[in-house]
C-alpha positions as CSV (number, residue, x, y, z in Angstrom):
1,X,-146.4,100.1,68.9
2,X,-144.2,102.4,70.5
3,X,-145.4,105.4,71.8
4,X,-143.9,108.2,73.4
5,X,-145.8,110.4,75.9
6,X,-143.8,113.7,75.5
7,X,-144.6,116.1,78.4
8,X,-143.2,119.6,79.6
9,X,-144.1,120.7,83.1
10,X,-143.2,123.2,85.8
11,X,-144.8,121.7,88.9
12,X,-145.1,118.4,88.1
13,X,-148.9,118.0,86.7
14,X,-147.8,116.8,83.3
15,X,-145.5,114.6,84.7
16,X,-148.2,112.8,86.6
17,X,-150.6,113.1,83.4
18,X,-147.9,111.6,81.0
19,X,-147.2,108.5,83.7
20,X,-151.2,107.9,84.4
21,X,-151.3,107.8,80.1
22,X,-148.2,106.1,79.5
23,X,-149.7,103.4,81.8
24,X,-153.1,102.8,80.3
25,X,-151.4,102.7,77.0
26,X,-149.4,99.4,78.7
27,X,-152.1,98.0,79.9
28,X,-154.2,98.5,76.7
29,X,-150.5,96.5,75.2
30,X,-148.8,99.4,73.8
31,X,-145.0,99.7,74.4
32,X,-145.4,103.4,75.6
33,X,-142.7,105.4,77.6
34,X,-143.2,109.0,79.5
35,X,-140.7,111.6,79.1
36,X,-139.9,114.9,79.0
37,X,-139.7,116.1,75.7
38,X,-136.0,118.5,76.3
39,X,-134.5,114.3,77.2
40,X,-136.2,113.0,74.0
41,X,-133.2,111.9,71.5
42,X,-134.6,110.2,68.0
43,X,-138.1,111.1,67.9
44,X,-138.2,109.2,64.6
45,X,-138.1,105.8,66.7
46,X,-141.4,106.1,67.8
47,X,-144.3,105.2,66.2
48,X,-147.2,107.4,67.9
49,X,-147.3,110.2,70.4
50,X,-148.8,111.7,73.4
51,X,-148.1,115.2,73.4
52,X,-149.1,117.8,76.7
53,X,-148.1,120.8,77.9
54,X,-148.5,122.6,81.2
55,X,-150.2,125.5,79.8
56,X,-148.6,129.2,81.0
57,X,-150.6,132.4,79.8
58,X,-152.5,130.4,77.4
59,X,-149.7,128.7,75.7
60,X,-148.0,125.7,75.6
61,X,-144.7,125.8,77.7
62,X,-141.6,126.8,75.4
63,X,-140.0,123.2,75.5
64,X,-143.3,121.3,74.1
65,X,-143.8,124.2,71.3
66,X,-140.0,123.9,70.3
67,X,-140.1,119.6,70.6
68,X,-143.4,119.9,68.1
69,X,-141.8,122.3,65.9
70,X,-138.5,120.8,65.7
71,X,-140.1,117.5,65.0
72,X,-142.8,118.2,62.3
73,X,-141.0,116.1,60.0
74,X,-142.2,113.2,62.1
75,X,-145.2,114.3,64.2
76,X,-147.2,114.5,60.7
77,X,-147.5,111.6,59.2
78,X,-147.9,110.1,62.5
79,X,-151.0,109.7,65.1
80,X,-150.5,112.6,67.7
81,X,-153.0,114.1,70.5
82,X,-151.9,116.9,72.2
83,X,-153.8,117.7,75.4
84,X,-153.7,121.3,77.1
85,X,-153.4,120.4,80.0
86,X,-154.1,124.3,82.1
87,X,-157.5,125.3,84.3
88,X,-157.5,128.7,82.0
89,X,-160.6,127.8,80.5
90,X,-160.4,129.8,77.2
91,X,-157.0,127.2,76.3
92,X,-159.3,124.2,77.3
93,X,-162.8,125.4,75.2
94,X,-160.1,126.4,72.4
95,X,-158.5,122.7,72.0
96,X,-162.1,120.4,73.1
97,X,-163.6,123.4,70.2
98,X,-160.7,121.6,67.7
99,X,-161.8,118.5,68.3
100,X,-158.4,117.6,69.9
101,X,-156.9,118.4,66.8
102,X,-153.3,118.4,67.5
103,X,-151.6,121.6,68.6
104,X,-154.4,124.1,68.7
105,X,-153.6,127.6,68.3
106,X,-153.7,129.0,71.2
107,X,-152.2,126.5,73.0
108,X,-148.9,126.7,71.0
């Protein structure tokens, strides 16, 4: 399965996190690539995602929320976790409260 572990960052954290999953998906036999999500061309060619965020006043950084929005069409019928990756602890009780659904609300 391909999977694509779409990140946005400012400092580099979500790099790191995207390579450490991206990784573990290999070694568990996926086909799985990190990337920023503003160098992602043809989302439709993967088969699962990763999504994460560095997470700036409680939201998602403007590149992830636009990659998510602009690929509805194919994040939905599709397996996607999204982690919130920030230490403000009302964004991380908000997405662990969803269940990791994908995209909680405040982290958008």
């Amino acid at each position: 399965m391909n999977v694509l572990v779409g990140y946005a960052t400012v400092h580099g954290s979500a790099r790191a996190i995207a390579e450490r999953t991206a990784v573990f998906l290999r070694h568990a036999g996926l086909a799985a690539e990190a990337k920023p999500v503003t160098e992602v061309e043809g989302a439709d060619a993967y088969r699962a995602f990763v999504l994460g965020s560095a997470v700036h006043g409680q939201s998602w950084l403007q590149p992830a929320k636009d990659f998510a929005r602009d690929h509805l069409d194919v994040l939905v019928p599709r397996p996607v976790p999204a982690r919130c990756g920030s230490s403000a602890s009302g964004c991380r009780r908000r997405c662990a409260d969803r269940g990791g659904a994908w995209l909680p609300r405040r982290c958008r």
